[in-house]
N, C-alpha and C positions, 0 to 999 in steps of 0.2 A: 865184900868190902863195903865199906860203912863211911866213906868218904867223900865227900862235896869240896868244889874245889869253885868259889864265891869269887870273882870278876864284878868289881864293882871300886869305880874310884868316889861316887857318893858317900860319906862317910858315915852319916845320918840314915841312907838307905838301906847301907852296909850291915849298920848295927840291929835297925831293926829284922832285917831275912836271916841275922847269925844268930839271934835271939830265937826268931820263928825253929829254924832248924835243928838249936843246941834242942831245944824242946822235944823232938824225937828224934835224940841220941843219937845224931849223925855229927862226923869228926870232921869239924868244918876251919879249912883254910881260910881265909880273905887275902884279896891280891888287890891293888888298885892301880894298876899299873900292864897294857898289852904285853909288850916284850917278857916283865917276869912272867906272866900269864901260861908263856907258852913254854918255857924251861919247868916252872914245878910242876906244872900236867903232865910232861912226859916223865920228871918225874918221882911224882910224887902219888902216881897213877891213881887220881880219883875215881868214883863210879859216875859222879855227874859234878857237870860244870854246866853252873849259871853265870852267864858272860853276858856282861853289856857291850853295846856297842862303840858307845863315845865313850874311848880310853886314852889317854897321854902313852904315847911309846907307841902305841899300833893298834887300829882299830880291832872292835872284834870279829871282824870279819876277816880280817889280818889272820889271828888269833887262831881260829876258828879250823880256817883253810889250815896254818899250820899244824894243827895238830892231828888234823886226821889226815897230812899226810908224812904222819914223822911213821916210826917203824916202834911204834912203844904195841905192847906184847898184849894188851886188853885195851877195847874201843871206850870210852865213855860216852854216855850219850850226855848230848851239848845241848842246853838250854839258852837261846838268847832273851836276856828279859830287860827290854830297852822301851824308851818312848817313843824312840822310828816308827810311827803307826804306817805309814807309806807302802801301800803294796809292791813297790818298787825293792824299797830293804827287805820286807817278806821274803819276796825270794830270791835277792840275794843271799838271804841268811838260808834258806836249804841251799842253794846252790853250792855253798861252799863247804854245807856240811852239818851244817844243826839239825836237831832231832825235833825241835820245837820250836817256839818265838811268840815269846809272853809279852804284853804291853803293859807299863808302865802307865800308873799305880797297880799295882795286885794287892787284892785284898790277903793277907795272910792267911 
């Protein structure tokens, strides 16, 4: 499955990670919004979701926790790529379930 599933209410941000991604061929949603966030991942069952964390409707830690613990039939692994640099969000973001936890800016 060929799928990314792009959390991100930056718009600007947005455009340029959907651009990086379209570039090796991966089928990439944008969501910018927590609450939708967690209804098309389960299902819309991507292979990876890059989640920020400051979202309107529910953070991504919200998010996050939701989704691994819903009953959808393949794990994605959860990318947080946020500016929280805070060792404190760090691990809140595994605690709840992320695979990773990228800081804002990433160079493409």
């Amino acid at each position: 499955m060929n799928r990314i599933l792009l959390v991100e209410d930056d718009p600007s941000i947005a455009a340029v990670m959907r651009s990086v991604l379209a570039r090796g061929g991966w089928d990439i949603r944008h969501i910018a919004n927590g609450l939708e966030a967690v209804d098309v991942a389960i299902a819309w069952e991507p292979a990876l979701i890059l989640l920020d964390v400051e979202l309107p409707g529910m953070n991504g830690f919200l998010v996050c926790s939701s989704i691994r613990s819903s009953e959808r039939g393949d794990t994605p692994l959860i990318v947080m790529v946020t500016a929280n640099d805070d060792i404190s969000s760090k691990l809140l973001g595994f605690s709840v379930g992320a695979d990773d936890y990228l800081i804002k800016p990433i160079d493409p």
